[in-house]
Each structure stands twice: as structure tokens, then as C-alpha cells.
N, C-alpha and C positions, 0 to 999 in steps of 0.2 A: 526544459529550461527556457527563462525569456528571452529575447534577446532586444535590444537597444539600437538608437543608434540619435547619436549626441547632437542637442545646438549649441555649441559653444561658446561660450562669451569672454574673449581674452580683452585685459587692458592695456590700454594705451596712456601713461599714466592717471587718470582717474575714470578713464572713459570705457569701456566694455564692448569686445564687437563680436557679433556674431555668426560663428560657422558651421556647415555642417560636418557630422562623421557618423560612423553606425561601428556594430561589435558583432562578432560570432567570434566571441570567448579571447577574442584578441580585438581593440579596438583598430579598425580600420577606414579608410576614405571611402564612403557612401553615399548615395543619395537617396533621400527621404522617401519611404515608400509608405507613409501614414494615409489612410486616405481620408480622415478626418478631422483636419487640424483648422484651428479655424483664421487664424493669420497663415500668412505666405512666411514662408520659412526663409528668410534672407538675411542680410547682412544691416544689423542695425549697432546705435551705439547707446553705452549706456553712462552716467557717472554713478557708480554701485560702490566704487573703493570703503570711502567710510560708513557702510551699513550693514558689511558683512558681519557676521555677528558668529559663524563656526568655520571649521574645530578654533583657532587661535587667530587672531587678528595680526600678529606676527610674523604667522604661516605665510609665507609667499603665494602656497597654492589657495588657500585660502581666499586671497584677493581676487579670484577669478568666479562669477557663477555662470552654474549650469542649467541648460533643462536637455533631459534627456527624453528622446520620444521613441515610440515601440517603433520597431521597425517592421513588426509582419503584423501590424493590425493600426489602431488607431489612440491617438491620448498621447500621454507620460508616465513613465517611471514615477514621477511625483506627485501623479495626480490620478485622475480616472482616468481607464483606456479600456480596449478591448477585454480584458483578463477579469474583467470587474473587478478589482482593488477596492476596499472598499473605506478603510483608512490608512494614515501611512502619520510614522508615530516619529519623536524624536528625545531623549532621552536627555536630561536634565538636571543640572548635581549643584546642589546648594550646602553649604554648612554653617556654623554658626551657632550664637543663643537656639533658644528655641518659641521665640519672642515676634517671630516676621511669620504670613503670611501672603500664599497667594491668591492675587485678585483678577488680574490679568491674564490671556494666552496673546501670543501674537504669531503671524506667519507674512513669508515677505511672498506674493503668489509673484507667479512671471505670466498666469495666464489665466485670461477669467473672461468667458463670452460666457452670455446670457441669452438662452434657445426657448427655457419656458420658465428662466428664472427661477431656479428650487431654490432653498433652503438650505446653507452650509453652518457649522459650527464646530466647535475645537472642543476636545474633553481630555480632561487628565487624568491619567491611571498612576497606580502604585508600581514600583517593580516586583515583579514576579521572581521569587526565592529561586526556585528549580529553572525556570529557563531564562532569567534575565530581560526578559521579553516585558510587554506591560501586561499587569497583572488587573486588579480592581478598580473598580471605575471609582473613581475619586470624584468628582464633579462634571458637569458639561456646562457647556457658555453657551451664553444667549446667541440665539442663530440670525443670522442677516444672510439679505439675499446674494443671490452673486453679483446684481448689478451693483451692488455697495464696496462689493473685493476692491480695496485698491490700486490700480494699474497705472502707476503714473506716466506721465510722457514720455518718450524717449529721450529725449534731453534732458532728463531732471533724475536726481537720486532716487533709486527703490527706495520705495517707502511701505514700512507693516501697516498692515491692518490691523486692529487690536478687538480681540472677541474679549468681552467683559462678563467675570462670572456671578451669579445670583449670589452667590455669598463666597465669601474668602478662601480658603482652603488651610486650614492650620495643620501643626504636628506634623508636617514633612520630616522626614528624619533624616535622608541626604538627599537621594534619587527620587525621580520619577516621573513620568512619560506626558509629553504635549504632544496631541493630536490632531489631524486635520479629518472631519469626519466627509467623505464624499457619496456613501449611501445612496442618498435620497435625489445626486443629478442626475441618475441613469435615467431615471423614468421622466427627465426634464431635459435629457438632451442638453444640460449644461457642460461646460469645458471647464475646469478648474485645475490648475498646474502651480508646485511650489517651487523656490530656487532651492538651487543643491550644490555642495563642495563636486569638485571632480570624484572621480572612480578610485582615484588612489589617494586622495586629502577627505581624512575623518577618521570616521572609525564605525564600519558597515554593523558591528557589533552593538551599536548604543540607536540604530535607525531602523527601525521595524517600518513592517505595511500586512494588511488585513487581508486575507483572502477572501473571497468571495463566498468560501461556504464557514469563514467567522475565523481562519485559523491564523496565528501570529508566525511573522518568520520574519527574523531580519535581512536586512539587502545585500548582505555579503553571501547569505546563503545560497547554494546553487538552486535551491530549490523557488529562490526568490531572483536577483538578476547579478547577484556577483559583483555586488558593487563596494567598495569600503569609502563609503561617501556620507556628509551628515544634511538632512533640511535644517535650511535657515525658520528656524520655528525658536521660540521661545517664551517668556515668561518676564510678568512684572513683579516683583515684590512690595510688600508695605508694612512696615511695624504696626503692631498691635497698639502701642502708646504710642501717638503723631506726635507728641510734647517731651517724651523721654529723651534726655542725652546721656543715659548711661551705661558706663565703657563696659557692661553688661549683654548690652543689646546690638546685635550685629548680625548680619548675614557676607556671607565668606565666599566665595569664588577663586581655586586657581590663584592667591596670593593677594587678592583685592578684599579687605574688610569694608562692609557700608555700615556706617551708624543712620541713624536718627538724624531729618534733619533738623535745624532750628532756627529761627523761631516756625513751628508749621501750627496753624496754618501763618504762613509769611504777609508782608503789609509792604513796606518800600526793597526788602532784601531778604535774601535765605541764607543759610550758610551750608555747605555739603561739608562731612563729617565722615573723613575714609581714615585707612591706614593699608601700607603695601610692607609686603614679606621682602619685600627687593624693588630698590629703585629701579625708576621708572618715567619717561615720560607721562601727562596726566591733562585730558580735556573732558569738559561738562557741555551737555547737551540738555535744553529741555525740548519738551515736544508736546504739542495739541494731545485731548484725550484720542482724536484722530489721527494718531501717527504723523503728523505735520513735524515738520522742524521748526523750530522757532526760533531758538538760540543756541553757539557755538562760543564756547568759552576756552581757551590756551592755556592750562595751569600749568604748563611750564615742567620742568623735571624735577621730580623729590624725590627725596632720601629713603631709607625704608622706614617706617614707624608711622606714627598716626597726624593726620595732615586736615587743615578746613580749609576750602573753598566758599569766601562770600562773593553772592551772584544777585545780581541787582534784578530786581522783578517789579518795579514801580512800572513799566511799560506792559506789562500783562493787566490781562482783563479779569473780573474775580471768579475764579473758580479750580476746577484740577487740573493740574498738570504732571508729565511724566519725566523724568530728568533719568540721563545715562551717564556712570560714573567710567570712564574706559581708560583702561593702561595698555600698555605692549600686551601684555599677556590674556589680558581680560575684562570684560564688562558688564557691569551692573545697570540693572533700570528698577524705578522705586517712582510713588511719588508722593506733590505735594500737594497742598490746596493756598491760595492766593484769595485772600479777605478782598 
């Protein structure tokens, strides 16, 4: 069995600090015995609160990210380490038309040195009927190097990086698995580490990792580290018809419906185009095709039913962009293009 031992990142209202701990099947107070980590493992802060994206944004625990590191070798639980790991998968549930497509993968890293510089990429599989696990490789994203992983400052918000795929992925039917592939750092001596819920916030059942001689097992399994924990990894959507508004066409989340937005591609303004199962507070984000933040919009609390947000886009520059639709319960990302 593996065993861990934790950097913690607790908030202080939006900020994130960082401590150590380790487990032997009970987490307890340790010190870090990695002996190849490539920052100093200390006390840092973070503002992480609004980007955490699993299990539920509601979740108390939720608000907090983790990286867990081996404690009798070297790496992360979330990344490459000693064990060879060689993907580590995160499980993904859409409903809705059957009208949307995905184009996008994203992952938020906590840790990304670059030793000979390889080659990472994200691939999505099906889920696998018999063990729930991921099943057929669905597509792979274009690969970028590690010096490209986003790490932003410590003072500033995590921010994903978004792996962009060669062509879309249609006919998802609910589920199915985004991946971070780390293969090809071993023999580059790169570091590569994702954020994670705690040990007991997620659901270790929906969070696989790749063994080293190809085999799948998720992380609650003892055979994997006994964690019930989710990576912050996920997924953009985009309608098939950029111009459709009809109440036809929707992708579904956890009580959150996204339409189509309109006018796309947009000129002086957009309008966002949802509906929720259950009121709800409601704010709009857009964001660079680089994960950047750009704009934060208040839509204030609505009712349950179907709701538009018009969002002024005359200050953007002409091309794509990615907007995030978020309630208490849940969040959608899609996006637009700007004339």
C-alpha cells in the first residue's frame, strides 16, 4: 500500500496556507521525507477560494486544496513520483441535448519544474461498464511542454491551464474521464503535480491513476492510496450551433442548465442563456483561451427556471473566449468568439 504524507493548504478567508502532515493509514503529524521535491516545502499563501472547481463549490471542504506528497520516495499522489504513476484520471458527468461537444481539457497543476522539459498532455476516455474506471481512449490534446504548465504566483489565484483538443469530441452520453498524461517526464526528470479535495472531500470512486505496468485503480482503493478525494481537472463545453437559442439545446450539470449563447460570435455584448433546478446565487466569469481571468460579473440570486445574463464584451479584443456559468451548487465553462 502507499503511503502519503500531505501539504496542506487551509484558508484564511480567500487565502490558502500551507502545512505539512503525512499517513500510515491514519493521517498524522510528519515531516516530509520526499527526497525529491523540487520547491522547499513550507508555509506559503494562496487566494484559491473561487477556482476550486470539485466535488461542490458549496462544500466547505471543498474550499480548501491539497497536494499530497509520497512519504517513502519522491513526487505526489497527483502527479509523478517514485511508483511510476503514470496517469491520474478524473471522472466527469454532463447531461443534457445531445447537441454540445467537447473541445477543451483543463487541470489546475500546484507543481510543474522543468529538468529536461518533456512533453505533457490530457486525454479523455469513456467510462468503463464493468469497473467504472476509464475505459477507451476517447481523444488526446495537443501536448505542451512543462515550462508552459501554469504556476501562477503565490499571491494571485490558481489558475488552469487548458490543453486544447484536435477536434471536438461529440456523443458523450453522460460520463467520462479527463486525464493528465505524465509518461513521458520520467525519462525528462520533470516534476509535474495537480491540486486535489482532501482525503475525505470527493468521491475516491470517480478519481483513478495509471499504474506503471498500464493498470487502472482508483485512489480510494487500497491498492492505490486510500484516498476519497477528486483532482481539480476538468472540461470545456461548446454547442454544435454557436447561433442556436433553442430551449432544445443545453448541457446540464447538478441543477445548472447552459444554453447557447447569443449573439455568438458577440460585437459590443453577449448574453448568457442558463436555467437552475433550485435558486441560487449566480456569477459569470470570462477568461483568456489561456486560463487568465478577465472578467467577474454579480448576477445576483434567481429563482429556479430559465434566466439571461447580458455581459458587455466591447472591451475585449476579437477572438475566443471561455466564460464560466457558477451557482452554489455548480459550474459550467463554454465558450464564445468576439468579432
Amino acid at each position: 500500500m502507499k503511503t502519503v504524507s500531505t501539504f496542506i493548504l487551509s484558508f484564511a478567508l480567500i487565502f490558502l496556507c500551507a502545512t505539512l502532515f503525512g499517513q500510515q493509514k491514519n493521517y498524522i503529524q510528519h515531516p516530509a521525507k520526499a527526497s525529491k521535491v523540487v520547491k522547499s516545502m513550507q508555509q506559503t499563501q494562496r487566494s484559491a477560494l473561487e477556482n476550486v472547481f470539485y466535488p461542490t463549490i458549496d462544500d466547505t471542504c471543498s474550499q480548501t486544496a491539497f497536494l499530497f506528497f509520497v512519504n517513502d520516495g519522491w513526487g505526489a499522489v497527483s502527479g509523478n513520483n517514485s511508483f511510476g504513476d503514470l496517469e491520474k484520471a478524473q471522472r466527469l458527468t454532463f447531461t443534457g441535448s445531445a447537441e454540445y461537444t467537447i473541445n477543451s481539457l483543463f487541470a489546475f497543476f500546484g507543481e510543474a519544474s522543468a529538468v529536461g522539459d518533456g512533453m505533457v498532455s490530457m486525454k479523455a476516455y469513456s467510462v468503463d461498464e464493468a469497473t467504472q474506471g476509464p475505459g477507451d481512449l476517447l481523444s488526446t490534446t495537443e501536448s505542451m511542454l512543462v515550462s508552459e504548465i501554469i504556476i501562477p504566483p503565490i499571491d494571485s489565484l490558481l489558475q488552469m491551464t487548458i490543453f486544447d483538443l484536435p477536434e471536438p469530441i461529440a456523443g458523450i452520453s453522460e460520463s467520462f474521464f479527463a486525464s493528465v498524461d505524465l509518461e513521458a517526464l520520467y525519462a525528462t526528470s520533470d516534476t509535474l503535480s495537480i491540486w486535489q479535495t482532501n482525503q475525505s472531500c470527493g468521491s475516491g470512486s470517480d478519481t483513478w491513476e495509471q499504474f506503471s505496468n498500464g493498470t487502472w485503480f482508483s485512489i480510494i482503493d487500497q491498492m492505490s492510496w486510500g484516498l476519497n478525494s477528486d483532482f481539480f481537472l476538468g472540461a470545456i463545453v461548446e454547442f454544435e450551433d454557436s447561433v442556436s437559442t433553442s430551449t432544445d439545446v443545453f448541457v446540464k450539470s447538478n441543477g445548472l442548465q447552459l444554453y447557447p449563447p447569443s449573439p455568438n460570435p458577440a460585437q459590443n455584448w453577449i448574453q448568457f442563456d442558463f436555467g437552475l433546478e433550485d435558486a441560487s446565487e449566480v456569477s459569470f466569469e470570462v477568461y483568456s483561451l489561456k486560463g487568465e481571468l478577465l472578467m467577474t460579473i454579480e448576477g445576483g440570486y434567481k429563482s429556479s427556471g430559465r434566466h439571461q445574463q447580458v455581459v458587455p464584451t466591447h472591451g475585449l479584443n476579437s477572438g475566443s473566449y471561455i466564460y464560466r456559468v457558477r451557482t452554489k451548487e455548480n459550474q459550467i465553462l463554454s465558450k464564445f468568439l468576439k468579432e
